[in-house]
TORFIKE-258279 format. One line per 10 residues: their letters; for each residue x, y, z of N, C-alpha, C, O. Coordinates in nm, 3 decimals, padded with zeros to 5 digits. Example, Ala and Ser with C-alpha at 12.3 -4.5 7.8 and 13.67 -1.06 7.14 Angstrom:
BEGIN
as) 01.319,-00.569,00.780,01.230,-00.450,00.780,01.320,-00.330,00.780,01.424,-00.332,00.846 ~ 01.285,-00.225,00.708,01.367,-00.106,00.714,01.290,00.003,00.787,01.341,00.114,00.804 .
# end
This chain:
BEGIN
xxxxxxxxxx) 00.081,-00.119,00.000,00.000,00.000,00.000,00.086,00.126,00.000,00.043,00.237,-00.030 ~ 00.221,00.096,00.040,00.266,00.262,00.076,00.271,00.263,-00.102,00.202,00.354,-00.148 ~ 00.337,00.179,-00.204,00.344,00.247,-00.335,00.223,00.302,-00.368,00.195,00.404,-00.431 ~ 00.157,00.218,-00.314,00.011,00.316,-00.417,-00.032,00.445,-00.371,-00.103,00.521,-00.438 ~ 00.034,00.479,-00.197,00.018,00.616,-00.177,00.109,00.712,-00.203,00.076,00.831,-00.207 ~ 00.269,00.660,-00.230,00.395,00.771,-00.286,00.273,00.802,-00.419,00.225,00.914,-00.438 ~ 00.232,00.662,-00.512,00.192,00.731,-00.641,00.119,00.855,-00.583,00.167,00.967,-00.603 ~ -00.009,00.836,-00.505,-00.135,00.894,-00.510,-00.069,01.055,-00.464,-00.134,01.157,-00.491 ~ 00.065,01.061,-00.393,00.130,01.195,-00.356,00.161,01.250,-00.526,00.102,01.355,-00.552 ~ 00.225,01.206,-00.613,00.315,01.250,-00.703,00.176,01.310,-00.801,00.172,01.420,-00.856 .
xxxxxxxxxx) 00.066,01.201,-00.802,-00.048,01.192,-00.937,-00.166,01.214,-00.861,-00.212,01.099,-00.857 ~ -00.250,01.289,-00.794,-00.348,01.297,-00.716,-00.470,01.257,-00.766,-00.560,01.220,-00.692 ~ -00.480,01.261,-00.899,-00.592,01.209,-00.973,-00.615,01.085,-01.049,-00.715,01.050,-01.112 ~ -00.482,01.016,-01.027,-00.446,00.857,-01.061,-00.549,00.786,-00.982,-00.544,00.744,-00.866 ~ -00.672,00.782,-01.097,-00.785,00.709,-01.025,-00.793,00.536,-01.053,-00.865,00.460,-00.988 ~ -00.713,00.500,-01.150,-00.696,00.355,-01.129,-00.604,00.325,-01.023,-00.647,00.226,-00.963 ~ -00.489,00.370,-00.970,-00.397,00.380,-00.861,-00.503,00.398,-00.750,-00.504,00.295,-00.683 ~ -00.579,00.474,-00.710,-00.663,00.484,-00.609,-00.756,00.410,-00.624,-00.791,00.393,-00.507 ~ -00.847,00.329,-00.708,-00.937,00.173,-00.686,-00.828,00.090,-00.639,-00.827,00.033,-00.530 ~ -00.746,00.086,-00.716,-00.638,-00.067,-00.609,-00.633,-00.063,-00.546,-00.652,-00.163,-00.477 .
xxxxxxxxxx) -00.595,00.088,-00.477,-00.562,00.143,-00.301,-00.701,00.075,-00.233,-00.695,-00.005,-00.140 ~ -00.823,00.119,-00.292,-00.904,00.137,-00.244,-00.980,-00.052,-00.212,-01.061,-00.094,-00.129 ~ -00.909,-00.115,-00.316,-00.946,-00.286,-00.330,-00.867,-00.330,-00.210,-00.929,-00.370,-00.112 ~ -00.765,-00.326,-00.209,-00.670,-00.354,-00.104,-00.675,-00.295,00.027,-00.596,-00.343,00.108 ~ -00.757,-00.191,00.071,-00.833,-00.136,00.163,-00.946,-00.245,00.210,-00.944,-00.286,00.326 ~ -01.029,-00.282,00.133,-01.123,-00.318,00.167,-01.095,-00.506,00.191,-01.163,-00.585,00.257 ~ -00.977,-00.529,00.115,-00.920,-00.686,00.144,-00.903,-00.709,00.287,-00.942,-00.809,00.346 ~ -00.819,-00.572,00.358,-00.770,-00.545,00.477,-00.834,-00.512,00.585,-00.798,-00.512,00.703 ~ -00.949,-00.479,00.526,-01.094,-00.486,00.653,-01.047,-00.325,00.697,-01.053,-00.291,00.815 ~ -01.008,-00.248,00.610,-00.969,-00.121,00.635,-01.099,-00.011,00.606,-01.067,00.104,00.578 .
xxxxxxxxxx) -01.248,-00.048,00.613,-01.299,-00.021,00.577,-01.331,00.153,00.551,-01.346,00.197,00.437 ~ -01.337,00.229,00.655,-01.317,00.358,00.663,-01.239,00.453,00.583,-01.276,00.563,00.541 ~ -01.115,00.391,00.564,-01.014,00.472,00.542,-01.023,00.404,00.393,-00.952,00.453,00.305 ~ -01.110,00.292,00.361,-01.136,00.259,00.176,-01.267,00.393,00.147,-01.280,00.459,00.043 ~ -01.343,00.403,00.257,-01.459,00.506,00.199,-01.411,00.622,00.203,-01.492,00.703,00.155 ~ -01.325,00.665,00.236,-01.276,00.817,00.247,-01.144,00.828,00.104,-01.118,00.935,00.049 ~ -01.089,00.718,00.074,-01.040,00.712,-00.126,-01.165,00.681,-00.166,-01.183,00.760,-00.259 ~ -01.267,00.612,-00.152,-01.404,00.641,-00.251,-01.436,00.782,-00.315,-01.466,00.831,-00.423 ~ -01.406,00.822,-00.164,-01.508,01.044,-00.158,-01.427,01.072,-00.262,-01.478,01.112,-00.367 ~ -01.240,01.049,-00.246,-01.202,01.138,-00.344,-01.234,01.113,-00.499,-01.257,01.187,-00.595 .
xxxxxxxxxx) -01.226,00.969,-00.478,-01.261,00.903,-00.623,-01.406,00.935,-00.665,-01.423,00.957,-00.785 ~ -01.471,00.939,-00.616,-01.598,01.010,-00.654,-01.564,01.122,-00.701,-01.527,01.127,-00.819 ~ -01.569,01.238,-00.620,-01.500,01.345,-00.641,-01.431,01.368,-00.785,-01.487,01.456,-00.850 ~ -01.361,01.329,-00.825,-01.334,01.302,-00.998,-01.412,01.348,-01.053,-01.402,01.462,-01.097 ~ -01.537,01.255,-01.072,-01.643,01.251,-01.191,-01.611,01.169,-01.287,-01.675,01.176,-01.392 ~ -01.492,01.062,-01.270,-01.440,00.958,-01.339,-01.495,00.803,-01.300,-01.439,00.739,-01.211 ~ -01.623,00.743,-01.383,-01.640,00.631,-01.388,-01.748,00.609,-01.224,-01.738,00.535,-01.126 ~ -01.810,00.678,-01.250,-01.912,00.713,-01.128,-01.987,00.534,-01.048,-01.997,00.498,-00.931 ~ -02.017,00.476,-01.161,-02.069,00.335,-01.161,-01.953,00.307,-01.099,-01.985,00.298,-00.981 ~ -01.814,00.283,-01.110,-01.750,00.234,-01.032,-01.744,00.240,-00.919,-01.759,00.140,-00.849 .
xxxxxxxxxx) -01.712,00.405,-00.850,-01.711,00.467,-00.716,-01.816,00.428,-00.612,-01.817,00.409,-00.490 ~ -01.912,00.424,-00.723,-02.045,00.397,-00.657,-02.053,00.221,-00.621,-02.107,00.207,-00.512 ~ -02.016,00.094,-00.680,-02.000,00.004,-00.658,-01.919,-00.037,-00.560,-01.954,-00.117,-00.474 ~ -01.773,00.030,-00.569,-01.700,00.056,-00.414,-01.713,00.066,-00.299,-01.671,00.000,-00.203 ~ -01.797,00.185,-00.313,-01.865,00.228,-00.209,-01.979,00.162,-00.127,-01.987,00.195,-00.009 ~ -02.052,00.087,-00.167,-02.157,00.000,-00.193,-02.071,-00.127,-00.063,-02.104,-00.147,00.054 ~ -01.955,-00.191,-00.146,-01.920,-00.302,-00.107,-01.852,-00.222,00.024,-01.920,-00.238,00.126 ~ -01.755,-00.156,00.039,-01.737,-00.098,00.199,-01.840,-00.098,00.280,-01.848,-00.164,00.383 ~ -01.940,-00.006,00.226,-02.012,00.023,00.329,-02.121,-00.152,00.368,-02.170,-00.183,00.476 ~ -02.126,-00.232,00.238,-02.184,-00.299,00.317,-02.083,-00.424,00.442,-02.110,-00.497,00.538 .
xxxxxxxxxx) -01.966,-00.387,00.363,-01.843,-00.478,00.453,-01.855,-00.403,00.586,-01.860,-00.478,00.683 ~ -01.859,-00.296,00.606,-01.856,-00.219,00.752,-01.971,-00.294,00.837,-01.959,-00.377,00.926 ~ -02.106,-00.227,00.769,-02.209,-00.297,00.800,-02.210,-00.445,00.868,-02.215,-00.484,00.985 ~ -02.205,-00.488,00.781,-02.152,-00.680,00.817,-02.054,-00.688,00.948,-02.085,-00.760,01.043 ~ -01.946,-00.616,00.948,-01.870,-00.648,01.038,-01.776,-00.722,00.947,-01.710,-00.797,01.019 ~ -01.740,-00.733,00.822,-01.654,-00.859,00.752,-01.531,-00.867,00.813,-01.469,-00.779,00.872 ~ -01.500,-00.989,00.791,-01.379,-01.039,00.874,-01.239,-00.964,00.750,-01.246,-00.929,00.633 ~ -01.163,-00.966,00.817,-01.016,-00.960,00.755,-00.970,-01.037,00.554,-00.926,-01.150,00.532 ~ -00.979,-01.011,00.528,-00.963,-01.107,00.424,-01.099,-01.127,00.338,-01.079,-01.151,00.219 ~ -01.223,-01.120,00.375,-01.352,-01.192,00.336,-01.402,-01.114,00.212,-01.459,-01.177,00.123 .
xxxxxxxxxx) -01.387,-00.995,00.202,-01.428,-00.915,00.070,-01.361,-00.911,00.004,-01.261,-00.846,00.035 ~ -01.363,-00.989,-00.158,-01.275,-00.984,-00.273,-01.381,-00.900,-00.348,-01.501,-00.905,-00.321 ~ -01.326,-00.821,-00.444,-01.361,-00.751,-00.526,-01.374,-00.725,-00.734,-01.276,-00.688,-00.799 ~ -01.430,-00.738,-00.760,-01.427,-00.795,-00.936,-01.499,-00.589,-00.953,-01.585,-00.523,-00.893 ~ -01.429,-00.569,-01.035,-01.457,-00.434,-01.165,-01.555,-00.475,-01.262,-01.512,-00.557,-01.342 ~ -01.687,-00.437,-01.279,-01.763,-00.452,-01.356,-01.726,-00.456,-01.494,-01.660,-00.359,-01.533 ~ -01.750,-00.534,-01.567,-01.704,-00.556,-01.758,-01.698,-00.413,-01.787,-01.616,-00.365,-01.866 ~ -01.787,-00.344,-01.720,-01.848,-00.184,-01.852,-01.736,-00.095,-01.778,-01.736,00.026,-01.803 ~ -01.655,-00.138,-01.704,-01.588,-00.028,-01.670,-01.502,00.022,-01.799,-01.457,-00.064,-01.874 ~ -01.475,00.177,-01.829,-01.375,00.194,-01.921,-01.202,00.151,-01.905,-01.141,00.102,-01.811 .
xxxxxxxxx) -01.170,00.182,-02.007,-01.050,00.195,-01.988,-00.975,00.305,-01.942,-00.882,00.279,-01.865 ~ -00.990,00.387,-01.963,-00.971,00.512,-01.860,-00.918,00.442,-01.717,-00.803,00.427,-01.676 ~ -01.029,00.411,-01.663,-01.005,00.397,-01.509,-00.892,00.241,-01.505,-00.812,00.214,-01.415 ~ -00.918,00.167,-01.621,-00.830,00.046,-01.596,-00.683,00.063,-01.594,-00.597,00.021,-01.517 ~ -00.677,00.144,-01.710,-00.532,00.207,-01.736,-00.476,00.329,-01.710,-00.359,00.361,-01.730 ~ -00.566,00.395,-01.666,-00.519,00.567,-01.664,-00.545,00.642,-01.777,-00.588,00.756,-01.765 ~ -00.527,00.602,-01.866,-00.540,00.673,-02.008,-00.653,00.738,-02.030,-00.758,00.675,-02.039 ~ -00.648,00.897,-02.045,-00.768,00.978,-02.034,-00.790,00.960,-02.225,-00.727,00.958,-02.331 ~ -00.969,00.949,-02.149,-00.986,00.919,-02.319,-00.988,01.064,-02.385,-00.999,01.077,-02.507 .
# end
């Protein structure tokens, strides 16, 4: 995680860098601190369906109480490429 936050210092809007952060947040039962890279990732206006699916699975992992490890995470097919790669279309 620290690489994905030197990136997120250097590139603040590296919003595929911040879903990984934010996947690996939520692997870690880090739940809070995955919904607060959601806000910013929201915040964007980049790939909204995504942020919003994120967000979704934190908050219902919080909810739950999920254990350590228990939330894996899959990127919907329709996501662009944009957010997969960075590459602004």
């Amino acid at each position: 995680m620290d690489l994905y936050r030197k990136s997120l210092a250097i590139s603040t809007n590296n919003q595929p860098v911040r879903a990984s952060l934010v996947a690996c947040l939520i692997y870690l039962g880090m739940y809070q601190e995955a919904r607060r890279e959601i806000a910013i990732g929201r915040a964007s206006g980049e790939e909204p369906a995504t942020w919003h699916m994120l967000g979704q699975t934190a908050d219902s992992a919080l909810k739950a109480g999920a254990a350590v490890g228990s939330v894996h995470l899959t990127l919907p097919s329709d996501t662009t490429n944009a957010l997969k790669t960075g590459i602004t279309p």
